[in-house]
PASEMAR-47653 format. One record per residue (C-alpha): residue number from 0; x, y, z. Coordinates in steps of 0.05 Angstrom, whole numbers. Example, Ala and Ser with C-alpha at 12.3 -4.5 7.8 and 13.67 -1.06 7.14 Angstrom:
! residues 2
[0,[246,-90,156]],
[1,[273,-21,143]],
//
This chain:
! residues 356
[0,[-735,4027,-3060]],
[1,[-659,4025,-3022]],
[2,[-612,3983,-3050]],
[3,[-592,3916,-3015]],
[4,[-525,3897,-3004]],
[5,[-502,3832,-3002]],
[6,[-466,3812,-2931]],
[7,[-458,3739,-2925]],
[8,[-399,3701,-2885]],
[9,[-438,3640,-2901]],
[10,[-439,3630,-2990]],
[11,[-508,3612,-3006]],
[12,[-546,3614,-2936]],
[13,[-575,3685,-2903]],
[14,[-546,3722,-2963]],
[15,[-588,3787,-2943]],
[16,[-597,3776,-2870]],
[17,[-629,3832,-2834]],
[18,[-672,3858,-2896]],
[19,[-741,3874,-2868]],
[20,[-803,3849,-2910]],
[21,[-872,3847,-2899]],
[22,[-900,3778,-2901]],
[23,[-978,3753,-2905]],
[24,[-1014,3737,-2849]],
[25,[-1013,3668,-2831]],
[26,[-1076,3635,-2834]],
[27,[-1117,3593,-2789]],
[28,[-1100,3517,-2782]],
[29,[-1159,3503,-2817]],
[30,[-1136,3425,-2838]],
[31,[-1125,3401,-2769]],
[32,[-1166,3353,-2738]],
[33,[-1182,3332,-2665]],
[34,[-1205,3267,-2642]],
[35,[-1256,3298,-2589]],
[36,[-1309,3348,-2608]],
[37,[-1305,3372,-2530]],
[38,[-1226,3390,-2539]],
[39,[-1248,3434,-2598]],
[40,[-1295,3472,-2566]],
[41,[-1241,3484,-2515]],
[42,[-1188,3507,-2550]],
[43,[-1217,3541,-2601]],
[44,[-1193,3594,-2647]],
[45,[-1128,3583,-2605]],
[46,[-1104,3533,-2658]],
[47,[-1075,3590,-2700]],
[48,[-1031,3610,-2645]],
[49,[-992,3547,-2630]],
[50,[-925,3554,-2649]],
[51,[-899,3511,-2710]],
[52,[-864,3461,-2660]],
[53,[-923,3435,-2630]],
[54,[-956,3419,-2699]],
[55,[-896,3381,-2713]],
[56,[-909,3345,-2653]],
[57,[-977,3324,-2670]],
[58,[-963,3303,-2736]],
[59,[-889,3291,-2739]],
[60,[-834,3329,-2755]],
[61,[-857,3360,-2826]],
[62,[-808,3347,-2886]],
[63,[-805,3405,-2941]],
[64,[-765,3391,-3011]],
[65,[-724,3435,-3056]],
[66,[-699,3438,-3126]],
[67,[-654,3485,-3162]],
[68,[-603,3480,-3224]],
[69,[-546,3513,-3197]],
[70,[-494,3513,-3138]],
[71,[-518,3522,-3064]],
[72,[-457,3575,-3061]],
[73,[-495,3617,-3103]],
[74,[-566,3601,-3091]],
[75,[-597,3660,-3076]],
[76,[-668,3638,-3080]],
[77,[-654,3579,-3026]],
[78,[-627,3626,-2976]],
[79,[-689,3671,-2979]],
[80,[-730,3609,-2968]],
[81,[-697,3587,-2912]],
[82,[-689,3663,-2881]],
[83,[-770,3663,-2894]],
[84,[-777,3601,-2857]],
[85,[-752,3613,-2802]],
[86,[-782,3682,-2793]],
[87,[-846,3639,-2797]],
[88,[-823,3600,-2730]],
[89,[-784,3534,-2772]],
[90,[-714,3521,-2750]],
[91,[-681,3477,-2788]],
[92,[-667,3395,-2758]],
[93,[-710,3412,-2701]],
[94,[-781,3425,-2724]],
[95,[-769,3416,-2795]],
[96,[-730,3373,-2848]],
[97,[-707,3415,-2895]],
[98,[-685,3369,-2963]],
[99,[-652,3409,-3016]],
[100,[-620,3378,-3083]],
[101,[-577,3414,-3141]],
[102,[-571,3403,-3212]],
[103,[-502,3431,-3211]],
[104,[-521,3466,-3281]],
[105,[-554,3405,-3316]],
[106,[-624,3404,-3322]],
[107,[-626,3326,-3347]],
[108,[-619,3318,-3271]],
[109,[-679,3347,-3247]],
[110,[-722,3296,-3261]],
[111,[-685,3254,-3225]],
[112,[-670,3303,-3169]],
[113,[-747,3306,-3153]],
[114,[-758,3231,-3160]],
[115,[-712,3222,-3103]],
[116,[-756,3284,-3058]],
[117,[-815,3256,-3067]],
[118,[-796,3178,-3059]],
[119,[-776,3211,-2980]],
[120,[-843,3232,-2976]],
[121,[-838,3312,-2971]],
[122,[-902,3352,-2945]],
[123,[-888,3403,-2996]],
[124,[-839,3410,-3056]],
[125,[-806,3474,-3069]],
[126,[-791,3487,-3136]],
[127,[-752,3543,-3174]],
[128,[-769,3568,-3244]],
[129,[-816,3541,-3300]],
[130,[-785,3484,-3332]],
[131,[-767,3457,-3254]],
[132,[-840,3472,-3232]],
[133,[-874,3438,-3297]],
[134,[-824,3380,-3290]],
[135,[-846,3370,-3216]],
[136,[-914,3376,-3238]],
[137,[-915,3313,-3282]],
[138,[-883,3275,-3234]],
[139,[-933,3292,-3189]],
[140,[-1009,3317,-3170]],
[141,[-1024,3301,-3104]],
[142,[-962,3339,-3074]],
[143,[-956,3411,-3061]],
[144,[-914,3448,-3099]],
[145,[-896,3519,-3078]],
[146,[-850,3561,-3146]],
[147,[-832,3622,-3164]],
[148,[-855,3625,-3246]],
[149,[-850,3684,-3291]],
[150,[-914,3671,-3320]],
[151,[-950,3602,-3282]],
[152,[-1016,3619,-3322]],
[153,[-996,3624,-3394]],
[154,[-943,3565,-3378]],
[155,[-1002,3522,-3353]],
[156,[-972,3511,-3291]],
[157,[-1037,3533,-3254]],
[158,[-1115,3549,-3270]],
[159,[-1113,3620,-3252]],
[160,[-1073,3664,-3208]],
[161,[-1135,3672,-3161]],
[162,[-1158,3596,-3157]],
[163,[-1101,3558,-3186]],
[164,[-1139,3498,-3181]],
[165,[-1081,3442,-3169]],
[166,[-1027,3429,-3132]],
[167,[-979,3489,-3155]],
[168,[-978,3553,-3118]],
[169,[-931,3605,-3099]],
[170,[-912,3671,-3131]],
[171,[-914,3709,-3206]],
[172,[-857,3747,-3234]],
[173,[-887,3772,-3284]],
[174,[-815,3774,-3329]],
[175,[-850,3780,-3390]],
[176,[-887,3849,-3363]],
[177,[-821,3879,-3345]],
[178,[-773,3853,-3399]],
[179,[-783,3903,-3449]],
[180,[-762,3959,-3395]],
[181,[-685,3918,-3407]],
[182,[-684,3948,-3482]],
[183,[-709,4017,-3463]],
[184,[-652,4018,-3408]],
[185,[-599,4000,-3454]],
[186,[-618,4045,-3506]],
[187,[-619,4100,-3457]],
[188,[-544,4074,-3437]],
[189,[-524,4067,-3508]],
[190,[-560,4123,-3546]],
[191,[-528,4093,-3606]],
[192,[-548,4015,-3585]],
[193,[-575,3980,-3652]],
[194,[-562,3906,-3660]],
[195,[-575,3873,-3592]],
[196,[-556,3805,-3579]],
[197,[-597,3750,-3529]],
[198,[-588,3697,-3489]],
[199,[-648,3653,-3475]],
[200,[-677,3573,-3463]],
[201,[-727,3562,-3518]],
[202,[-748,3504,-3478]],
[203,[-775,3547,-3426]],
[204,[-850,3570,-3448]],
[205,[-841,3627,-3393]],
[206,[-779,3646,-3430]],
[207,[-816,3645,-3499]],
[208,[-876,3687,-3476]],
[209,[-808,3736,-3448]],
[210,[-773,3739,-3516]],
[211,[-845,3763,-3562]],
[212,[-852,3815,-3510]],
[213,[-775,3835,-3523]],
[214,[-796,3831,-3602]],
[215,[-847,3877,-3599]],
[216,[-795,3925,-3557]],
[217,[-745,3917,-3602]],
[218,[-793,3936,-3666]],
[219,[-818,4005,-3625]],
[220,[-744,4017,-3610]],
[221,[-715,4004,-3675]],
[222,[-668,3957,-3661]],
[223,[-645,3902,-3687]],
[224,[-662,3831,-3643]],
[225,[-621,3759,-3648]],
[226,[-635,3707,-3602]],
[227,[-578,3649,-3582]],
[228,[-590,3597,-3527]],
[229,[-561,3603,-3456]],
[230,[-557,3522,-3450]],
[231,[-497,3500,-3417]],
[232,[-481,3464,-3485]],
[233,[-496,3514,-3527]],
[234,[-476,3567,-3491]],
[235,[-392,3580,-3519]],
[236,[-423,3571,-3590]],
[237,[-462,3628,-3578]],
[238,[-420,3666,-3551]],
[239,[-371,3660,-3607]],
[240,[-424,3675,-3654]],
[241,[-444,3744,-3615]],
[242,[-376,3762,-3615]],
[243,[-371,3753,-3689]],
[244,[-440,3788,-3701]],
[245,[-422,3864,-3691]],
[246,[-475,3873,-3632]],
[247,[-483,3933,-3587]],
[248,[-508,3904,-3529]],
[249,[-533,3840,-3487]],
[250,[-601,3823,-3463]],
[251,[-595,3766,-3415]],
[252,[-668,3727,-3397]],
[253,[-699,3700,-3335]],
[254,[-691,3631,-3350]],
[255,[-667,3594,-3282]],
[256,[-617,3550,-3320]],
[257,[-582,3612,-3343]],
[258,[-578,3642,-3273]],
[259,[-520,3591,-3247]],
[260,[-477,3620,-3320]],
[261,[-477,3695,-3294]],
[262,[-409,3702,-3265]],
[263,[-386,3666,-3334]],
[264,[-433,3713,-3372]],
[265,[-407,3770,-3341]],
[266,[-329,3762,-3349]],
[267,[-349,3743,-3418]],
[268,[-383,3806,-3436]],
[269,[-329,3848,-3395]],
[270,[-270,3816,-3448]],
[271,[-312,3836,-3510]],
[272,[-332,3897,-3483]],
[273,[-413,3893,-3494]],
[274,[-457,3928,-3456]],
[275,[-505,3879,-3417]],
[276,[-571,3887,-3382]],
[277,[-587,3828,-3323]],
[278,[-654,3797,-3301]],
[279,[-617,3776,-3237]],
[280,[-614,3827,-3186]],
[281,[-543,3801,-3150]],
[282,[-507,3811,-3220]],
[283,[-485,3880,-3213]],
[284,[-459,3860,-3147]],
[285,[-411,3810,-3194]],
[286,[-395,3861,-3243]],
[287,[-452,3869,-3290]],
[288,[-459,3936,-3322]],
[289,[-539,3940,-3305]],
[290,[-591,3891,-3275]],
[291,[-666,3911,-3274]],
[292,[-706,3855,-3236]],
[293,[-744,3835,-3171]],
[294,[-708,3812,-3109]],
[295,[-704,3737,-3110]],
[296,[-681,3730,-3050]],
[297,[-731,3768,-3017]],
[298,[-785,3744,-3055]],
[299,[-771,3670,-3037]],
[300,[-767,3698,-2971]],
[301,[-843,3711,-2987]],
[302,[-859,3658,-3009]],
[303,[-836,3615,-2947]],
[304,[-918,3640,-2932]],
[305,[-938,3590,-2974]],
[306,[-895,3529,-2943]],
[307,[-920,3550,-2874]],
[308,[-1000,3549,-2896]],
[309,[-994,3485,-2934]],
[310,[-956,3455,-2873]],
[311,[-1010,3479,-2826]],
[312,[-1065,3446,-2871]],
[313,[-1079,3491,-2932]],
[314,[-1092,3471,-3004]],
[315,[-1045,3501,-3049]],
[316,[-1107,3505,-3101]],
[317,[-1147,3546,-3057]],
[318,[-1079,3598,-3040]],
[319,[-1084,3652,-3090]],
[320,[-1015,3670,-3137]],
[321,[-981,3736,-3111]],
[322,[-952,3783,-3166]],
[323,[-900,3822,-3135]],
[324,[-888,3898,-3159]],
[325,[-827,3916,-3137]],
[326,[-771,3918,-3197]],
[327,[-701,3946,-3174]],
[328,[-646,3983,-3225]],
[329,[-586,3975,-3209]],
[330,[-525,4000,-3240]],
[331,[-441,3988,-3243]],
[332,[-406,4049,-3256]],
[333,[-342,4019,-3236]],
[334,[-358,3962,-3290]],
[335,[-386,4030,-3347]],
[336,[-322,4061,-3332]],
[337,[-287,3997,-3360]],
[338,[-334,3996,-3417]],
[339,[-309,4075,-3428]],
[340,[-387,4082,-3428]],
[341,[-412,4150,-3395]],
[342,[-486,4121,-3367]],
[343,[-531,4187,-3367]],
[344,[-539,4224,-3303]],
[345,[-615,4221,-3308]],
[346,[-611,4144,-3316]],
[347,[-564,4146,-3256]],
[348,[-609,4189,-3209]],
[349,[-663,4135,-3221]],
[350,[-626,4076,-3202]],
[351,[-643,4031,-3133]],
[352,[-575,4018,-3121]],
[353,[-508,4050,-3153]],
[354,[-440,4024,-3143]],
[355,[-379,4066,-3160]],
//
């Protein structure tokens, strides 16, 4: 799979415009309802033609809400959602209402954040990560929820991934699949990698299910595994605590509350001189040695699917969970030359994207 490069004049909004991606096939209106049985017969299976204006007209401009911890400078996920929306027909202030709120970091403020989407009475909630998605959850079940979760079944966020039986749909990571691939690529980086240092959110169940599959990694590898939190309140304890630990290397976890910290995480790691591994695919891009993860961007741009079917009258509990495949590599050679680390030409030759 080709590298993507970033190439934004806007920060935060069509951050990889132009990248081509398949999306599902839009389904038939199957929620909307006609007055006259004689208008049906005349239109038809025409329905699932209209274009997404005239639904608006019938039933008023429809009103989508979105959460996420961070900045909208550096939301990537938000910009793929909107690029996938309007690919699907939407343009924003003229056939949809487009609500989006940020934490600015603090996740105390989501709860809040989604109080305040659903008191304007959004068609669907949009909703980024676990602990976001299972905190819009309880504040609601009669509101569609569309998120991006690294593991929505074993979190309890939905039934199944075929029927998830509620009001939460959207897409699978499946994080805890890939994440003990980030050990086997720093150990191939760092033939010599032994005590490996983590940052995580023990609060985040996805997270949890991430860190025993990085355990069990760590015991085939032989190396040695310490975990320290990622919270924003935590997180300069920790790091003073990895830097006085002796580690080889830095594992850095999905969580989405550690996502807005990357830039920090990164200049960090480049003034002690570790070795780090990214779940975030725009780190490299920053300066990160090596990132091995899907394409947030252009899997929000998928999922902007799901917004379009529950706006034209689909049940999230009947819309199946995708589990995207693709997982990039990237790698900094600009950032390993820093390090005075010499990355393997076989682990070079296998990367997505290199930059030099």
């Amino acid at each position: 799979m080709a590298g993507i490069s970033c190439c934004s004049s806007e920060p935060g909004f069509n951050l990889y415009q132009g990248v081509r991606l398949s999306s599902y096939d839009a389904a038939s209106e199957t929620g909307v309802c006609m007055r006259r049985r004689e208008f049906i017969g005349l239109i038809g299976g025409a329905a699932a033609a209209w274009p997404v204006v005239a639904h608006a007209q019938r039933s008023g401009t429809p009103k989508v809400g979105y959460v996420w911890i961070g900045e909208r400078s550096t939301d990537v996920s938000g910009a793929g959602l909107r690029q996938g929306l309007v690919d699907k027909g939407y343009e924003i202030g003229r056939n949809l209402a487009f609500e989006d709120r940020y934490a600015h970091g603090d996740i105390e403020k989501v709860p809040a954040l989604i109080a305040e989407l659903l008191a304007l009475k959004v068609d669907v909630l949009v909703t980024v990560g676990t602990s976001i998605s299972l905190a819009a959850r309880r504040a609601t079940s009669t509101v569609p929820i569309v998120c991006i979760s690294g593991d929505p079944v074993g979190t309890g966020l939905v039934a199944s991934l075929s029927r998830p039986g509620g009001n939460v749909t959207g897409l699978s990571l499946l994080a805890a699949e890939y994440s003990e691939k980030w050990l086997e690529l720093l150990k191939e980086a760092l033939p010599k990698l032994h005590r490996v240092a983590v940052l995580w959110n023990a609060d985040n169940p996805s997270i949890v299910l991430e860190m025993e599959r990085l355990q069990a990694a760590a015991r085939a590898l032989g190396l040695d595994l310490t975990a320290f939190s990622a919270k924003p309140n935590d997180i300069e304890v920790s790091f003073a605590a990895i830097a006085n630990g002796g580690f080889d290397g830095l594992v850095v976890t999905t969580d989405a509350s550690i996502e807005p910290s990357t830039p920090r995480i990164i200049a960090w790691a480049a003034e002690h001189r570790l070795p780090a591994i990214y779940p975030f695919s725009t780190a490299v891009q920053q300066g990160g040695l090596m990132s091995y993860s899907a394409d947030f961007f252009k899997l929000w741009r998928l999922a902007a699917s799901y917004v379009d079917r529950i706006l034209k009258g689909e049940k999230p509990a009947n819309l199946p969970i995708e589990q995207p495949t693709a997982v990039t590599l990237k790698i900094n050679l600009k950032t390993a030359k820093a390090l005075d680390l010499a990355v393997p030409s076989t682990l070079v030759a296998r990367a997505d994207q290199v930059i030099e």
